[in-house]
C-alpha positions as a Python dict, from the first residue, in 0.01 Angstrom:
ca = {
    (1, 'X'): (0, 0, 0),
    (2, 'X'): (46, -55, 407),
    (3, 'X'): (49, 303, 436),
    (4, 'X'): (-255, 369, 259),
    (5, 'X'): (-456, 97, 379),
    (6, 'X'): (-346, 230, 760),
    (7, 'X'): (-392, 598, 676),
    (8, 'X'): (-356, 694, 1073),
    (9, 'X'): (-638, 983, 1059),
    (10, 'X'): (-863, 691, 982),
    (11, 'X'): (-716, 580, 1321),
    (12, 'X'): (-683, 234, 1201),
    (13, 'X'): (-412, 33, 1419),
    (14, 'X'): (-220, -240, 1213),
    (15, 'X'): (-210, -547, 1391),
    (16, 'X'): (-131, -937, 1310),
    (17, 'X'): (-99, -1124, 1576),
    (18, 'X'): (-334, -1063, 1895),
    (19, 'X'): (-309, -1051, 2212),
    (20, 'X'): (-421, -1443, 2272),
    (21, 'X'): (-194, -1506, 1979),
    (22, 'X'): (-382, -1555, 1719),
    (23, 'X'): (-321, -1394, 1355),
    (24, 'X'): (-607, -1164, 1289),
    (25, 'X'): (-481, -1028, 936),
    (26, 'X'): (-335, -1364, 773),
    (27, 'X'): (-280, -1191, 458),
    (28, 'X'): (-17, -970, 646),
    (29, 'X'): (116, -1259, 826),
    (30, 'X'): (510, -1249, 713),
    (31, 'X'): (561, -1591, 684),
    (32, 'X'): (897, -1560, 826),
    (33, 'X'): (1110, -1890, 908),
    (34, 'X'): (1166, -2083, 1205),
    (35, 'X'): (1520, -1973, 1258),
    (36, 'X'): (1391, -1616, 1232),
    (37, 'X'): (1118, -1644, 1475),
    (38, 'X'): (1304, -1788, 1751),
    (39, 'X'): (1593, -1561, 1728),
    (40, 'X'): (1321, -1278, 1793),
    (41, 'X'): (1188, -1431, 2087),
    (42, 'X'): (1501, -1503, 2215),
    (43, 'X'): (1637, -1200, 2240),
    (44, 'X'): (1301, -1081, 2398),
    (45, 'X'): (1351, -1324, 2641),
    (46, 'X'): (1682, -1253, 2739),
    (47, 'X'): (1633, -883, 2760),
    (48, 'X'): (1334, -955, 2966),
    (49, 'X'): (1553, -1158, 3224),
    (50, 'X'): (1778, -831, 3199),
    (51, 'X'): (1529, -634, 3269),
    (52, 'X'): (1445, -787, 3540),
    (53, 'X'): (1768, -802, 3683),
    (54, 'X'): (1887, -470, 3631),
    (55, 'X'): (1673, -391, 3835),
    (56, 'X'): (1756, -646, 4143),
    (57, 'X'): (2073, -496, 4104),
    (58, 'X'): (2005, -86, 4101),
    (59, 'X'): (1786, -182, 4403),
    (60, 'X'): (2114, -339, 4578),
    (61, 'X'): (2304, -48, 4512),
    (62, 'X'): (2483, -259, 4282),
    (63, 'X'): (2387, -64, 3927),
    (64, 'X'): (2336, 367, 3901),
    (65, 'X'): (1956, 456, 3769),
    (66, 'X'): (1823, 239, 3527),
    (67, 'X'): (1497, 247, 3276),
    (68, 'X'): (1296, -56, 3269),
    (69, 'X'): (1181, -210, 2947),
    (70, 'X'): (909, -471, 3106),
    (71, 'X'): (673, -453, 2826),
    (72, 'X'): (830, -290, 2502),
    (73, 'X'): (1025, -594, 2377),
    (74, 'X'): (818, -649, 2063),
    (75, 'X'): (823, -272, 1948),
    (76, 'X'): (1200, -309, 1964),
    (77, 'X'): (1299, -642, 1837),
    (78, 'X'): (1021, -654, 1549),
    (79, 'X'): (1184, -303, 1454),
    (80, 'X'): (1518, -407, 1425),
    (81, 'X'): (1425, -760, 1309),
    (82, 'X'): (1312, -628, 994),
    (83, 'X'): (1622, -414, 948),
    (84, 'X'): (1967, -545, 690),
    (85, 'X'): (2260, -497, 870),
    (86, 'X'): (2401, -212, 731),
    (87, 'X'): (2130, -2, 894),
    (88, 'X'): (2141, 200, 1177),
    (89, 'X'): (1999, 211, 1501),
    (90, 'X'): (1961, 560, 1653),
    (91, 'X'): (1820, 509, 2032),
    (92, 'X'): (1719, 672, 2315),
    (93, 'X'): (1758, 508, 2667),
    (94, 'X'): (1495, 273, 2706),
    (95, 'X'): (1637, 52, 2386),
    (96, 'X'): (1793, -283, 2587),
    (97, 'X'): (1623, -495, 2291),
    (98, 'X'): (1676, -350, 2034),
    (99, 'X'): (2010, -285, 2125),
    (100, 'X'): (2078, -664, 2162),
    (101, 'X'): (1922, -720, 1806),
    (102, 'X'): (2112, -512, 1655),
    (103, 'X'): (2442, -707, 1812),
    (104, 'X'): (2565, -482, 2081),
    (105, 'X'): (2633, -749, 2370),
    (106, 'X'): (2457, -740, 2736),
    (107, 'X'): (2833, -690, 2891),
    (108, 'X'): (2847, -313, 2684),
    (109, 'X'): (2470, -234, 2769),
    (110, 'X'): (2514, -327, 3156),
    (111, 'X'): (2839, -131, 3174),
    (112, 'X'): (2713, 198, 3079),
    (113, 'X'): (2418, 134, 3331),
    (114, 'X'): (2714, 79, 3596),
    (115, 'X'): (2815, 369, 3551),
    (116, 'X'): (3129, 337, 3290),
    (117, 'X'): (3062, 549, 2939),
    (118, 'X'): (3324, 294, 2775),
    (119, 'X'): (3001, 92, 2787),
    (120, 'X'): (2916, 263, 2496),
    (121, 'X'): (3249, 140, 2305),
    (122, 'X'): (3068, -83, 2069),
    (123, 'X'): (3171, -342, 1834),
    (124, 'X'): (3326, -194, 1490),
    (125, 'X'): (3055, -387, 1275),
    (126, 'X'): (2756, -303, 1498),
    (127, 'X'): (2497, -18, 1396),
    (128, 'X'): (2374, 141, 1669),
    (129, 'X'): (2477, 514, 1804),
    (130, 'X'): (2541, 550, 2194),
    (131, 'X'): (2269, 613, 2451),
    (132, 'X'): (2093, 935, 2431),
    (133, 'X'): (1957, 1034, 2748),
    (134, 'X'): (1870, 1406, 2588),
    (135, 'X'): (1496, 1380, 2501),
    (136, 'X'): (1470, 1406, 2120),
    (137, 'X'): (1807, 1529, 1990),
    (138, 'X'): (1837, 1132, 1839),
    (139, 'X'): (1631, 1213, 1602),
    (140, 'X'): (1822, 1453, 1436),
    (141, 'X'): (2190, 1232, 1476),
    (142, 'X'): (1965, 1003, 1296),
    (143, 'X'): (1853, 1276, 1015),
    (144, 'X'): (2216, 1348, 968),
    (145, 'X'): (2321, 966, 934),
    (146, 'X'): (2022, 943, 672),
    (147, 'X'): (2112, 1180, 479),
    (148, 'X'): (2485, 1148, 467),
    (149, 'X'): (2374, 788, 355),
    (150, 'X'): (2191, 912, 74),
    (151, 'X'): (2470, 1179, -45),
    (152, 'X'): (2748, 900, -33),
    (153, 'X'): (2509, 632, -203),
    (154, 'X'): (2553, 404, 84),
    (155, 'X'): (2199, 209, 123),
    (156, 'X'): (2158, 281, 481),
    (157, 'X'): (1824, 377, 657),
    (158, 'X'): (1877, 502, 990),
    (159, 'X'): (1595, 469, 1258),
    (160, 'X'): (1567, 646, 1514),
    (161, 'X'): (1354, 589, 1850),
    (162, 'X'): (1205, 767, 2052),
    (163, 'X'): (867, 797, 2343),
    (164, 'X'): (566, 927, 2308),
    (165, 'X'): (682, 1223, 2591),
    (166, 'X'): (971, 1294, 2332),
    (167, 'X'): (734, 1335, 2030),
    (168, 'X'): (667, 1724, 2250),
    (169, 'X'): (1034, 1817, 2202),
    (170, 'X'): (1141, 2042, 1887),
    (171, 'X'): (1394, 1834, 1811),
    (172, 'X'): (1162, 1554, 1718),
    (173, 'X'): (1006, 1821, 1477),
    (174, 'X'): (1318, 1975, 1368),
    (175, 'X'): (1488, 1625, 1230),
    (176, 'X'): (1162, 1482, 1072),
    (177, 'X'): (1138, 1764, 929),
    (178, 'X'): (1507, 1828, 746),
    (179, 'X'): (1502, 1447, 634),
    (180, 'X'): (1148, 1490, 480),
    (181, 'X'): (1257, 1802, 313),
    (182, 'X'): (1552, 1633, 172),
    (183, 'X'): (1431, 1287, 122),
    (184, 'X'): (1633, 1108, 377),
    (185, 'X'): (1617, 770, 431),
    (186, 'X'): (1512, 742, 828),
    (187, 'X'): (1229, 591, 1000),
    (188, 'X'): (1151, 724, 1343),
    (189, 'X'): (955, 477, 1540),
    (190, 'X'): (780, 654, 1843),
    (191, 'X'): (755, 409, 2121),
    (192, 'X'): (410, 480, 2286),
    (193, 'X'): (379, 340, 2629),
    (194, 'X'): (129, 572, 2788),
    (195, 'X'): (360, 791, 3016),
    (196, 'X'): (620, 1052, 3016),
    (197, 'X'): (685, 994, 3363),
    (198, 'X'): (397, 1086, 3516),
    (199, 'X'): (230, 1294, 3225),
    (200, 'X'): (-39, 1029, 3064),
    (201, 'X'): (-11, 1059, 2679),
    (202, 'X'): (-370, 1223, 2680),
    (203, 'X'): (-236, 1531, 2804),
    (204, 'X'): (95, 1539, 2616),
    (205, 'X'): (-113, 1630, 2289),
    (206, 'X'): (-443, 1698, 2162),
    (207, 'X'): (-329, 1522, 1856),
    (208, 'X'): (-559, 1166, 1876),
    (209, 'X'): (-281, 953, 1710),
    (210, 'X'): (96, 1036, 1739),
    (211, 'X'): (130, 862, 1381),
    (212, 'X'): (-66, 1145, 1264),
    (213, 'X'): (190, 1375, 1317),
    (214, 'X'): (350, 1269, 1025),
    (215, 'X'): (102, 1438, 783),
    (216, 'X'): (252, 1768, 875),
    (217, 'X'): (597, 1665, 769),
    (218, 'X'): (430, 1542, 392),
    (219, 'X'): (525, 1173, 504),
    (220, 'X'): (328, 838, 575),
    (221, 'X'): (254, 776, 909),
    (222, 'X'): (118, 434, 1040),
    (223, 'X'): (-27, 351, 1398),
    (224, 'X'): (106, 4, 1498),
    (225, 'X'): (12, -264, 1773),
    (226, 'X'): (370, -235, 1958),
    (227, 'X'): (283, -541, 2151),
    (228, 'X'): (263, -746, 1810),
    (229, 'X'): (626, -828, 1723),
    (230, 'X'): (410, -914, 1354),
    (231, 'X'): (301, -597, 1285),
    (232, 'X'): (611, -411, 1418),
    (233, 'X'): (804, -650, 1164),
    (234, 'X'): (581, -570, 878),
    (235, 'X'): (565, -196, 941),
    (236, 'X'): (934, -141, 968),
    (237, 'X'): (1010, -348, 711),
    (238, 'X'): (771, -144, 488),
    (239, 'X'): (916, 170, 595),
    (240, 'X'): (1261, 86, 530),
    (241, 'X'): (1183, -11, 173),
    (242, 'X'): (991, 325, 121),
    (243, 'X'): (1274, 476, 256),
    (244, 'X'): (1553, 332, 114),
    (245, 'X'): (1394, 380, -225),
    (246, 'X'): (1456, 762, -210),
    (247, 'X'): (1111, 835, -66),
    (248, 'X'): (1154, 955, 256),
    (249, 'X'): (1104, 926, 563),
    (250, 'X'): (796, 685, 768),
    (251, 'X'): (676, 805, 1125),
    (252, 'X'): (620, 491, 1329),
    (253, 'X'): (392, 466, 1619),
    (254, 'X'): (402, 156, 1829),
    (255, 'X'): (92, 141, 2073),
    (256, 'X'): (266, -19, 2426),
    (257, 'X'): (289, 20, 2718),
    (258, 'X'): (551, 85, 3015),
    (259, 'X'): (509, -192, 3288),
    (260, 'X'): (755, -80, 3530),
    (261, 'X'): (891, 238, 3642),
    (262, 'X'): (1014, 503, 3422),
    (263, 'X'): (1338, 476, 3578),
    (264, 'X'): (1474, 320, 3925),
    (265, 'X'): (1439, 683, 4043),
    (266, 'X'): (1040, 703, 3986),
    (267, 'X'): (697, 541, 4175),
    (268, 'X'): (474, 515, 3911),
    (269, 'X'): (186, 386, 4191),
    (270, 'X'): (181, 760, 4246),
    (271, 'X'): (9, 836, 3959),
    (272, 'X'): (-152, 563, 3769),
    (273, 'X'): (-379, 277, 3902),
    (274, 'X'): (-308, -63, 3936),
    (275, 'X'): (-567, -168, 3737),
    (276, 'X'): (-467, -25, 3432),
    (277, 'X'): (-126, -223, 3504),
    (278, 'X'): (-316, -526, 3482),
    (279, 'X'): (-508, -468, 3204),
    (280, 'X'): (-186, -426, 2998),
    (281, 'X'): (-14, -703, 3140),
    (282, 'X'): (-268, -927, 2981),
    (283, 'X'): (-160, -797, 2653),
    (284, 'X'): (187, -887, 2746),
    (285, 'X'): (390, -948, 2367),
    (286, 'X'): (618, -1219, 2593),
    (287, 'X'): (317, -1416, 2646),
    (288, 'X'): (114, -1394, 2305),
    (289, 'X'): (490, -1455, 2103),
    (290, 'X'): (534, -1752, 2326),
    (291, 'X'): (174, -1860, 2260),
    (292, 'X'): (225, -1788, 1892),
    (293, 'X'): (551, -2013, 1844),
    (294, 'X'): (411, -2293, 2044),
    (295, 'X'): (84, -2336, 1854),
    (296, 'X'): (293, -2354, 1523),
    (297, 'X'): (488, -2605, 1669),
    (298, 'X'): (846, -2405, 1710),
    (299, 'X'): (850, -2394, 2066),
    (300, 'X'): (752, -2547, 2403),
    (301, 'X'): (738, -2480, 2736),
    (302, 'X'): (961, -2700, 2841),
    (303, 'X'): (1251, -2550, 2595),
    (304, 'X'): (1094, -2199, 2792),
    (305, 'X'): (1200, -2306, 3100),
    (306, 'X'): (1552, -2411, 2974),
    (307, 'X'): (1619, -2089, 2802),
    (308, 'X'): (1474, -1924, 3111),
    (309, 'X'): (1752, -2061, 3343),
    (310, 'X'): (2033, -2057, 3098),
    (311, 'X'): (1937, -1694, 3062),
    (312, 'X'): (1935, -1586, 3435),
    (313, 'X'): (2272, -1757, 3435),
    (314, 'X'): (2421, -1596, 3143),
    (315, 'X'): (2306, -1272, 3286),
    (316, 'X'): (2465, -1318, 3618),
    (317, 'X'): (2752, -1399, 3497),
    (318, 'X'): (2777, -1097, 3305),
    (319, 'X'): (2728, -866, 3587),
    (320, 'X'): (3004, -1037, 3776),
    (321, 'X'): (3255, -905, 3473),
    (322, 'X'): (3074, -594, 3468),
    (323, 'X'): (3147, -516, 3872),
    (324, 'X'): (3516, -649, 3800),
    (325, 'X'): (3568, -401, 3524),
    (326, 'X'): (3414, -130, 3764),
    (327, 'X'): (3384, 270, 3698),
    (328, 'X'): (3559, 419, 3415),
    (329, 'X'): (3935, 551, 3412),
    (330, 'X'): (3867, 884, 3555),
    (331, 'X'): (4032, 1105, 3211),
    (332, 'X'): (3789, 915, 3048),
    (333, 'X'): (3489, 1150, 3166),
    (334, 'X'): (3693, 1469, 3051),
    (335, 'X'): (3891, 1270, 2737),
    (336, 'X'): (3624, 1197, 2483),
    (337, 'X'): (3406, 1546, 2443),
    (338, 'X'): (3583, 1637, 2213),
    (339, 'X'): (3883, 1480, 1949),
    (340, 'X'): (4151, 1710, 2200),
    (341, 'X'): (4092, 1826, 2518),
    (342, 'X'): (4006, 2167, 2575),
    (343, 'X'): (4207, 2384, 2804),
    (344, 'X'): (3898, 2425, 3005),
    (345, 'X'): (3866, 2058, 2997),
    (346, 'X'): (4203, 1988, 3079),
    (347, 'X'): (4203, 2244, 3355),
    (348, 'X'): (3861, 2042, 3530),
    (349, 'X'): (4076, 1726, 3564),
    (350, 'X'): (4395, 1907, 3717),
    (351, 'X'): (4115, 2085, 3948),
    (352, 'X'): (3956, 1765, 4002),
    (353, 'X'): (4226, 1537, 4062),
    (354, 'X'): (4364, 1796, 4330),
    (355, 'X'): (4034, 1763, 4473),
    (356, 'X'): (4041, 1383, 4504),
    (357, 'X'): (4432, 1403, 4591),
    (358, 'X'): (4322, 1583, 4876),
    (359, 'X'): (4021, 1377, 5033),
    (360, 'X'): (3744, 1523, 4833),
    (361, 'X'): (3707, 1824, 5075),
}
């Protein structure tokens, strides 16, 4: 019924909660607990102070290139909030939220940033693939997981992330495509925030919604406020249902917006004004969550403050482990391409380790 009611070439945006926080559409409102609430807004918190951070220290020389998240916390933890656990997270780069939802610890996340792939070793019972820095080929790892999923009967839906820059890419196309042919269970939610680096979304496509894409594939499509953790809830949680029922696939688009840089390596002031910073920072889904919780009565700002500091601390802390463990083993860039070593492999460490054996000249 969501899907219908948000058909996105009627260019209707679905959103719950605005961006005073206030629910607009209480008939949508999930109702969900207490409990559930604040362990949404927690995790947006914390991955905020991350954020943050991560920065501080790729600015210190401290940390190798990172992508800020300032902004996108609500596309990514009402996403995965809405997700069982068996389900699969499929990400891109920019997914520090979601990634923490979905119970892969700060420690891991930071350590791949470092600079060390076993940063990427997660936890046995945690869903979630490895960072994909190659624009778009997630989406079909996540095809292949949906579909193996419905072959072996397993219940999973795999979703798969991925920016509005990344929506240009065939692969995008290629593995919406195969799991909409075959029914797969995957939901691809298409963070928008505005910028593929520097290329504004308005010249990326002539399409006027990205959710509209999904009417070539012969799937819903729904455009979302990615700023309201309510309607990102709702929406994936709709999807997943429609997918796990043997329907198919649901293209998610979550309206945001980047507030930092795309990476530690870019100046966004180079190409898009200030003011159009600020205008989005008003519609900041930290603030209106916060606003949200503490007008029901869940929260205060006094508890903010708290979890603020207890945060930057915990983070910290973490980074001090993460610098201790330092840079991976060095057969551990050559050792895990492939289940053996190939003898070209093998013959790029000997040549390497000659190299470093002799000064690195």
């Amino acid at each position: 019924m969501l899907f219908k009611n948000y058909d996105p070439l009627k260019k209707k945006q679905l959103s719950i909660l605005d961006w005073k926080g206030n629910i607009v559409t209480p008939e949508l409102d999930p109702k969900l607990s207490k409990e559930e609430l604040l362990k949404m807004y927690k995790t947006m918190a914390l991955g905020r102070v991350a954020d943050i951070k991560a920065l501080q220290y790729q600015r210190q020389g401290r940390m190798l290139t990172y992508p800020p998240n300032r902004g996108q916390e609500a596309a990514q933890v009402g996403a995965m909030a809405a997700l069982e656990k068996q389900d699969w997270l499929v990400p891109a780069f920019r997914e520090l939220n979601a990634m923490l939802y979905k119970g892969v610890k700060l420690e891991q996340i930071y350590l791949y940033w470092f600079g060390n792939e076993w940063g990427n070793h997660f936890d046995e019972d945690v869903r979630v693939l490895p960072v994909n820095v190659i624009i778009g080929s997630q989406v079909n790892h996540a095809a292949g997981i949906a579909y193996a999923s419905k072959i072996l009967k397993k219940n999973e839906v795999a979703v798969a992330t991925i920016g509005d820059g990344g929506t240009s890419h065939g692969e995008f196309y290629e593995g919406l495509n195969f799991a909409a042919a075959f029914d797969a269970p995957l939901v691809v939610v298409i963070q928008n925030n505005q910028w593929a680096i520097s290329t504004p979304r308005s010249k990326a496509t002539k399409a006027e919604t990205l959710a509209q894409k999904a009417v070539a594939f012969g799937i819903p499509g729904i455009q979302v406020d990615g700023n309201d953790i309510l309607a990102m809830y709702v929406a994936t949680k709709e999807a997943a249902e429609h997918a796990r029922s043997g329907k198919g696939p649901v293209l998610i688009e979550a309206v945001t917006y980047r507030l930092g840089a795309h990476t530690t390596s870019d100046d966004p002031t180079i190409y898009r004004k200030d003011e159009e910073v600020k205008e989005w920072e008003l519609k900041d889904p930290m603030i209106r969550f916060k606003k949200y919780l503490i007008d029901k009565g869940f929260w205060s700002e006094e508890e903010d403050v708290k979890l603020d500091e207890e945060n930057n601390h915990y983070v910290g802390e973490t980074f001090k482990k993460v610098e201790a463990t330092g840079l991976a083993v060095l057969e551990d860039i050559f050792k895990y391409t492939y289940k053996e070593m190939t003898p070209q492999l093998l013959e790029q460490l000997a040549e390497y380790k000659k190299y470093l054996e002799e000064g690195g000249k």
